[in-house]
Wavefront OBJ file of the C-alpha trace (Angstrom):
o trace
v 25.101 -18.403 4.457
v 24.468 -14.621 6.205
v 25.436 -13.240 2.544
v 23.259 -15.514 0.658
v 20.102 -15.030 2.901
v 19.975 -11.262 2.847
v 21.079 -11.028 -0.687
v 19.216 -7.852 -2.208
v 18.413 -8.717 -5.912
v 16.534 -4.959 -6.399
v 18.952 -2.451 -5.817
v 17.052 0.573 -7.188
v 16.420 2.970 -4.185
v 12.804 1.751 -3.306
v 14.578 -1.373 -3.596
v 16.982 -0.854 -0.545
v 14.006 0.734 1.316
v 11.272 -1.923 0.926
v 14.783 -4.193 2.188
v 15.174 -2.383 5.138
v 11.459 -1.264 5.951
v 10.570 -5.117 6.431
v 13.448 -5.705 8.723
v 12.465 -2.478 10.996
v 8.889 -3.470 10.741
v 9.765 -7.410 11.517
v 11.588 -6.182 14.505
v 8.548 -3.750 15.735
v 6.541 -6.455 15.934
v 9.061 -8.859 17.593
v 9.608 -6.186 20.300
v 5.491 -5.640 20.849
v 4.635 -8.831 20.960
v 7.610 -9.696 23.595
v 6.612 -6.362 25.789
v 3.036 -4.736 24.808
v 1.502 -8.751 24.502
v -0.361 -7.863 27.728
v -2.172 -4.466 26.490
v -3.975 -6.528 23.529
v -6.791 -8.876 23.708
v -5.935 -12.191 23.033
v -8.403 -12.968 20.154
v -7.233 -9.476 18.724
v -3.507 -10.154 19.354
v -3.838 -13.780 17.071
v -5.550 -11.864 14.623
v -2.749 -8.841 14.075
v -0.133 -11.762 14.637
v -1.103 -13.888 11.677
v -2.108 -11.022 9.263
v 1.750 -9.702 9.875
v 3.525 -13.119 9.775
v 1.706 -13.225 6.583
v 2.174 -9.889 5.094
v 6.051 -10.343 6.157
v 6.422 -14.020 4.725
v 4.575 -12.846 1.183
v 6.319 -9.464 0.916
v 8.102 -9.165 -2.606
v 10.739 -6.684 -1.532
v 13.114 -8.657 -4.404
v 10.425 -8.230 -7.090
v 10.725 -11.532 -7.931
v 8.079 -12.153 -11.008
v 6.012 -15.554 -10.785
v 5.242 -15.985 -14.941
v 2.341 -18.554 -13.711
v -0.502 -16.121 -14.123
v 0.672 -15.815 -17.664
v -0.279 -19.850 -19.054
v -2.261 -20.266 -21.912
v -4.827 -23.408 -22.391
v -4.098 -25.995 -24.534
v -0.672 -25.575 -24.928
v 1.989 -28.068 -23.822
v 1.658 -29.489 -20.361
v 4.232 -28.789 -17.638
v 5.188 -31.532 -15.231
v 3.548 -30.602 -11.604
v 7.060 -31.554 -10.432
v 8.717 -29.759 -12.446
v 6.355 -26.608 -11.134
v 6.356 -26.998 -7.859
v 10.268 -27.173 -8.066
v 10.379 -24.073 -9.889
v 8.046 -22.286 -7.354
v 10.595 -23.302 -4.487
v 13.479 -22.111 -5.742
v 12.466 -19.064 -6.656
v 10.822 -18.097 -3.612
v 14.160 -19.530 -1.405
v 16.015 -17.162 -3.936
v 13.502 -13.941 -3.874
v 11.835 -14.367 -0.189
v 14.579 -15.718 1.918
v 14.405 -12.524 3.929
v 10.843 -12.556 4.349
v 10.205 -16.013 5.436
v 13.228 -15.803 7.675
v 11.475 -12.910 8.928
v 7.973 -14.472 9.342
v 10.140 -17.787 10.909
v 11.331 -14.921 13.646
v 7.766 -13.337 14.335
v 6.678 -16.864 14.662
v 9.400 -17.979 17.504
v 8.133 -14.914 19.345
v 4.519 -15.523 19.367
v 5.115 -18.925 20.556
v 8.235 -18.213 23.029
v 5.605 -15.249 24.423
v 2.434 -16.432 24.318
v 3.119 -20.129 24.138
v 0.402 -21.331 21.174
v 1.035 -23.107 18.160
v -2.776 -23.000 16.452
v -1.818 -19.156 15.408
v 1.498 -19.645 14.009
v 1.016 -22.762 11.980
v -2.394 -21.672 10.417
v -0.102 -18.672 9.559
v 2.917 -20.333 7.675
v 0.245 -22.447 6.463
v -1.769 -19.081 4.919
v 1.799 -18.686 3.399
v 2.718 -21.841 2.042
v -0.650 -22.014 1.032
v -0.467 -18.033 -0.816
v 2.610 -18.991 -2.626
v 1.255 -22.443 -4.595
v -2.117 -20.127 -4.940
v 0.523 -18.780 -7.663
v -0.516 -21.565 -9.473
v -3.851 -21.640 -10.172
v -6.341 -19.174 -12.177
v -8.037 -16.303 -11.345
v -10.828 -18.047 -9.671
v -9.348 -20.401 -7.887
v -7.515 -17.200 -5.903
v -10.733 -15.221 -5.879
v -11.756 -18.548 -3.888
v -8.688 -18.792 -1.842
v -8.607 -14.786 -0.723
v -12.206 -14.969 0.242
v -11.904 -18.054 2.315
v -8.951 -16.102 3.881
v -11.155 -12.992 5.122
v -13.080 -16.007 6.996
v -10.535 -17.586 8.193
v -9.504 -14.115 9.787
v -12.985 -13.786 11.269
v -13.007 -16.948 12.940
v -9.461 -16.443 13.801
v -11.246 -12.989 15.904
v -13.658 -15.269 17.288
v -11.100 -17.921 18.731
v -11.936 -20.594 16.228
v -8.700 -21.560 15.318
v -9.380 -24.537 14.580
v -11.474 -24.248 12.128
v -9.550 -22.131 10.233
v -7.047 -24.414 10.311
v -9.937 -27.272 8.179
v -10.182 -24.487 5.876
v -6.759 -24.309 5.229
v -6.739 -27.620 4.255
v -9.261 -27.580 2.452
v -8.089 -24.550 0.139
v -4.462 -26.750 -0.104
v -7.046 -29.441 -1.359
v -8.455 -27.212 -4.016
v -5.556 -26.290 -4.953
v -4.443 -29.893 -5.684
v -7.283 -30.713 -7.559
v -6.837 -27.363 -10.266
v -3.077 -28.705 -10.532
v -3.530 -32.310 -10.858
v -6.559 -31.779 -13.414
v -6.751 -28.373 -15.476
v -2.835 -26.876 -14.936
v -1.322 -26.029 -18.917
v 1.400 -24.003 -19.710
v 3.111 -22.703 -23.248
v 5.600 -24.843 -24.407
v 9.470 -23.539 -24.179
v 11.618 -21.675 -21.560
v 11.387 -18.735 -21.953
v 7.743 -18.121 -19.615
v 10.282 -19.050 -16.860
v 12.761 -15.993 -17.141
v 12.380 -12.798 -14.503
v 10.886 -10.057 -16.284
v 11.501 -6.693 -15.387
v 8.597 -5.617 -16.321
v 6.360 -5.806 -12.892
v 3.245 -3.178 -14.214
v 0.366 -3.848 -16.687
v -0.715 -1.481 -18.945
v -3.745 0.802 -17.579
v -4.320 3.790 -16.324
v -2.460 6.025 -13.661
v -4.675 4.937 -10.750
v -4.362 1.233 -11.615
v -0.827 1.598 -12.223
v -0.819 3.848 -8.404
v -2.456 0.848 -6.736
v -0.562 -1.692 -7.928
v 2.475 -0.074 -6.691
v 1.118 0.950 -3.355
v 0.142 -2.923 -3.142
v 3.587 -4.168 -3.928
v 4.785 -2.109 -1.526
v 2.999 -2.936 1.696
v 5.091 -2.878 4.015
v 6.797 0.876 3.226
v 2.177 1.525 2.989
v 2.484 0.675 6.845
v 5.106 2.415 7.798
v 4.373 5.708 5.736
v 0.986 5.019 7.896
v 2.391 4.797 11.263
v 4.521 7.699 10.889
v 1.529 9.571 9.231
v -0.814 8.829 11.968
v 1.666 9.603 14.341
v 2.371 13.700 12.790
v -1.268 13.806 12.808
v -1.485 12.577 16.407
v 0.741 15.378 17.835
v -0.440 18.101 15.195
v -4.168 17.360 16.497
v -2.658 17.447 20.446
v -1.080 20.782 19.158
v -4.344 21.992 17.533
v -6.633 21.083 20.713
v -6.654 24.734 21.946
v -8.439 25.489 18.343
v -11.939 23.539 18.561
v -13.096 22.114 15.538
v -9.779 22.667 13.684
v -8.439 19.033 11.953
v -4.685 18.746 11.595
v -5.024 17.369 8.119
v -5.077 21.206 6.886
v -1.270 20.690 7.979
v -0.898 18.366 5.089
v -2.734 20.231 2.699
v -1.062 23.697 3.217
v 2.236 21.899 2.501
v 1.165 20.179 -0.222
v -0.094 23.424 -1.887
v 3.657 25.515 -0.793
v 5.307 21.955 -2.592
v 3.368 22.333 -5.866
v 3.681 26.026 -5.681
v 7.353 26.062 -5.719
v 7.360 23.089 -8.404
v 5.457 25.086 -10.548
v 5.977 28.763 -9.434
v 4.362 31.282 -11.316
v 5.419 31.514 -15.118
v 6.522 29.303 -17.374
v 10.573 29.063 -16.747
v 9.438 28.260 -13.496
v 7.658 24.951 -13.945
v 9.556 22.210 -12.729
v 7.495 19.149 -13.261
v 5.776 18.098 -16.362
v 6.319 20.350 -18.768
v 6.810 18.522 -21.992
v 4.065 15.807 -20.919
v 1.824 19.062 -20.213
v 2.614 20.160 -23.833
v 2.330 17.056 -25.376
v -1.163 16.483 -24.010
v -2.585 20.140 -24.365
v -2.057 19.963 -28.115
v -4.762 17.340 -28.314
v -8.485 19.089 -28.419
v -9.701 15.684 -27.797
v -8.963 14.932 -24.429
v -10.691 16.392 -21.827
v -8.849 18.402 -19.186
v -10.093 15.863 -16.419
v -8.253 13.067 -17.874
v -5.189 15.319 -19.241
v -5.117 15.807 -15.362
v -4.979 12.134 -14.431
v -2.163 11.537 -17.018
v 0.224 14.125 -14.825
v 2.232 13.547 -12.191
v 0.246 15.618 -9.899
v -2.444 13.682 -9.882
v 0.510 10.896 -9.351
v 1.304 13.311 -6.046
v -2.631 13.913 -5.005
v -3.453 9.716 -4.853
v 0.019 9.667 -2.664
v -1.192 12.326 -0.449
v -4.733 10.966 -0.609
v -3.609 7.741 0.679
v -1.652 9.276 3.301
v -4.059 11.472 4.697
v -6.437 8.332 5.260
v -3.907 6.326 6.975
v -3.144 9.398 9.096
v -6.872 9.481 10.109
v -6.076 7.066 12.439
v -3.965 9.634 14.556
v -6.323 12.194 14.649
v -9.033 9.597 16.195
v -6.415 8.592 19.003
v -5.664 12.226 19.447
v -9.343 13.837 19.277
v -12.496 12.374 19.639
v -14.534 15.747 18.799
v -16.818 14.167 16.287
v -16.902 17.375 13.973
v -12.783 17.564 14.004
v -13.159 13.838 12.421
v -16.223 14.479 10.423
v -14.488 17.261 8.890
v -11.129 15.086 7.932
v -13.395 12.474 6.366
v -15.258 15.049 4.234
v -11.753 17.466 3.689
v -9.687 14.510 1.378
v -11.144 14.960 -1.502
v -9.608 18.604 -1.413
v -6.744 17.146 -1.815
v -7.695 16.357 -5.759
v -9.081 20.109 -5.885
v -5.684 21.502 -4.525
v -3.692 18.564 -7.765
v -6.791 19.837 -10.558
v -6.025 23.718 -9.654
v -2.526 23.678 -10.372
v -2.460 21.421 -13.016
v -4.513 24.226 -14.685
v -2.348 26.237 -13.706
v 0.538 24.620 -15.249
v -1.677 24.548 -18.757
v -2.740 28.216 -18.665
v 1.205 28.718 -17.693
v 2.014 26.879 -20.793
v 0.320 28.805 -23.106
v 1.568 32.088 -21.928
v -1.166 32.891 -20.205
v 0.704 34.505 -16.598
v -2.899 36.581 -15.368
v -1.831 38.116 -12.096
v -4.463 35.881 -10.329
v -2.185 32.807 -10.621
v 0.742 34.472 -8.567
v -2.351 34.529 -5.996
v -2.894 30.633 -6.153
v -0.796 29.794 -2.645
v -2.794 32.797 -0.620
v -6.223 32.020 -2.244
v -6.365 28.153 -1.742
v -5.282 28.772 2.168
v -7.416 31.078 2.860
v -10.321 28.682 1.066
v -8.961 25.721 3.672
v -9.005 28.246 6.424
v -12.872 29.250 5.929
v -13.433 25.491 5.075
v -11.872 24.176 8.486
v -13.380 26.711 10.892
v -16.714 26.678 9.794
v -18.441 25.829 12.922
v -15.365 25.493 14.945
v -15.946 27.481 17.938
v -13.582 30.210 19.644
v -10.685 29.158 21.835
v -11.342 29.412 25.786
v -10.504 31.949 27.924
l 1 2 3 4 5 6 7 8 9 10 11 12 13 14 15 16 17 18 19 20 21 22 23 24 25 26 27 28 29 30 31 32 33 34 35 36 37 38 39 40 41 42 43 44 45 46 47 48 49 50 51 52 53 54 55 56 57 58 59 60 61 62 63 64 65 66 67 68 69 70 71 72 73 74 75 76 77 78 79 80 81 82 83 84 85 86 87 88 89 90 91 92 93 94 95 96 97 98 99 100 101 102 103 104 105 106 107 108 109 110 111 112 113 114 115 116 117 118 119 120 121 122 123 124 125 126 127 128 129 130 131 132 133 134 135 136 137 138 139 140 141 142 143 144 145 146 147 148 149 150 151 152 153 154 155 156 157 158 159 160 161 162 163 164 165 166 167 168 169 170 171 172 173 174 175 176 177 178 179 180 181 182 183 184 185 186 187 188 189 190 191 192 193 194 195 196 197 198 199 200 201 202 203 204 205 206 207 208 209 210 211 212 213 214 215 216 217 218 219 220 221 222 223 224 225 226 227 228 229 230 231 232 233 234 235 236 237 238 239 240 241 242 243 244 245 246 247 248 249 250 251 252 253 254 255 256 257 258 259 260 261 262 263 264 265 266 267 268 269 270 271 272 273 274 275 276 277 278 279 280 281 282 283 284 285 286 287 288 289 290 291 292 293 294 295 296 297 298 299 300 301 302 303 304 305 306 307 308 309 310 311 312 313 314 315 316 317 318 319 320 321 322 323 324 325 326 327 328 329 330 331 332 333 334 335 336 337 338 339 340 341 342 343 344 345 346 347 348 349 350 351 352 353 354 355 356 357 358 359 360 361 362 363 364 365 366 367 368 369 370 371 372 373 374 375 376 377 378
């Protein structure tokens, strides 16, 4: 039973880390709400405990593909029995973890806290996620905005009304199957594909990932927030002086050793560079947002705006945050300078002013992030 529950279908790296991030994060929240219940308002506490059961119930650490999305009208009609089955055993095979996981936070809550309203409107928001799988686009547009509503009553101790609205999304939901449902005829719509990303471009492909991946998005957060936290404690003595500048000096030693400074050096895109370069048409903008540093600089983007949430525990000098807010988009700056570099590289262009990349970007951050810091005290 043990082997069959916490069977890992993906067993690519991110695989076995999205496998064990859910457990450590499942277990996080087990051990807050059992000790740290009392430091949280109780209106608040409801709130964070449903969004998690549900993020931890409807995390697809397997990758398990639902095909529904993909029907076309007017074809053959499938048997709502026959879909319904089909949607439970593939989420008992691909989510066992998960909703054992979510069954877990649940026990807490109620063990802890002793209320019910919370938990079931929460397996319901799962149960009710999963046959949302369904439908068409609309009808989830419909269901995820009556969601954000049902978390704002949820903040406003109105339980039970999200609870009626629950219902009455599980009753829209029967209506589109029992009336409009259609899928193409054959098998074949019901095998896994491996594919899991649509076509598009790099930041719709980025996003995508980062939202298949919630749950390793939270804990690169915490951890984030948490550097940023004790690098801003560090940084106190130096008024004015975010710890973000922290991330973005490393980034900038990172890409300068990927890329170093000629062109037996570069260690990262080279033939893609090439490849791209030798069209006229393409402007260097978008050559840039075909590389992988741009890849790196929406990574580090979203990183640096989770950790923002550290350096408002840690500081609460209104210019330190000011200037974090206003400093990310250096982060594409620091991703567009040494992508040129790695095209002016390329061409055998090796000026002496790109061996002076690393010195002249940190010294740019370092006029950047003191203007109107003051001195350190005596």
């Amino acid at each position: 039973m043990a082997k069959k529950l916490f069977k890992l279908h993906d067993r690519s790296l991110l695989g076995y880390l999205n496998y064990f991030g859910v457990i450590f994060f499942s277990f996080l929240i087990i051990l807050t709400l059992i000790f740290y219940h009392n430091k949280v308002g109780a209106s608040y506490l409801s709130l964070y405990s449903s969004i998690f059961i549900y993020m931890i119930g409807t995390a697809n650490i397997n990758r398990c593909i639902l095909p529904y999305g993909k029907q076309q009208p007017g074809l053959v009609a499938i048997s709502n029995t026959l879909l319904l089955k089909h949607l439970f055993f593939t989420i008992t095979k691909g989510y066992a973890l998960q909703l054992f996981l979510a069954f877990l936070i649940s026990l807490t809550y109620i063990l802890v806290l002793k209320e019910y309203l919370v938990v079931i409107f929460s397996l319901g928001v799962i149960v009710i996620s999963f046959l949302s799988q369904l439908t068409s686009i609309l009808v989830k547009l419909i269901i995820r905005l009556t969601f954000l509503l049902q978390m704002w009553l949820i903040l406003k101790s109105l339980i039970i009304f999200s609870i009626i609205l629950l219902i009455i999304q599980l009753f829209i939901i029967f209506i589109y199957l029992n009336n409009y449902y259609r899928m193409p005829s054959g098998v074949s719509f019901l095998k896994k594909s491996d594919n899991s990303y649509i076509t598009g471009s790099m930041t719709r492909i980025f996003l995508l990932y980062a939202a298949n991946n919630k749950i390793l998005l939270i804990l690169l957060g915490i951890i984030a927030s948490l550097i940023l936290y004790f690098g801003q404690y560090f940084l106190s003595n130096v008024p004015g002086i975010s710890a973000l500048i922290i991330i973005y000096i490393n980034f900038i030693t990172v890409l300068e050793i990927l890329i170093g400074s000629n062109r037996e050096e570069i260690m990262i895109d080279k033939s893609r560079v090439e490849t791209i370069q030798s069209s006229l048409i393409v402007s260097p903008y978008k050559r840039f947002k075909a590389s992988s540093i741009y890849l790196y600089s929406l990574a580090l983007i979203l990183t640096a705006i989770m950790g923002l949430i550290g350096i408002i525990l840690s500081n609460s000098d209104i210019t330190v945050i000011f200037k974090s807010v206003l400093s990310i988009p250096i982060i594409l700056l620091i991703g567009i300078v040494y992508y040129r570099k790695t095209e002016l590289l390329l061409i055998g262009n090796e000026s002496k002013i790109l061996k002076f990349t690393l010195p002249i970007l940190i010294l740019i951050l370092t006029i950047l992030f003191t203007i109107g810091s003051k001195g350190g005290t005596n």
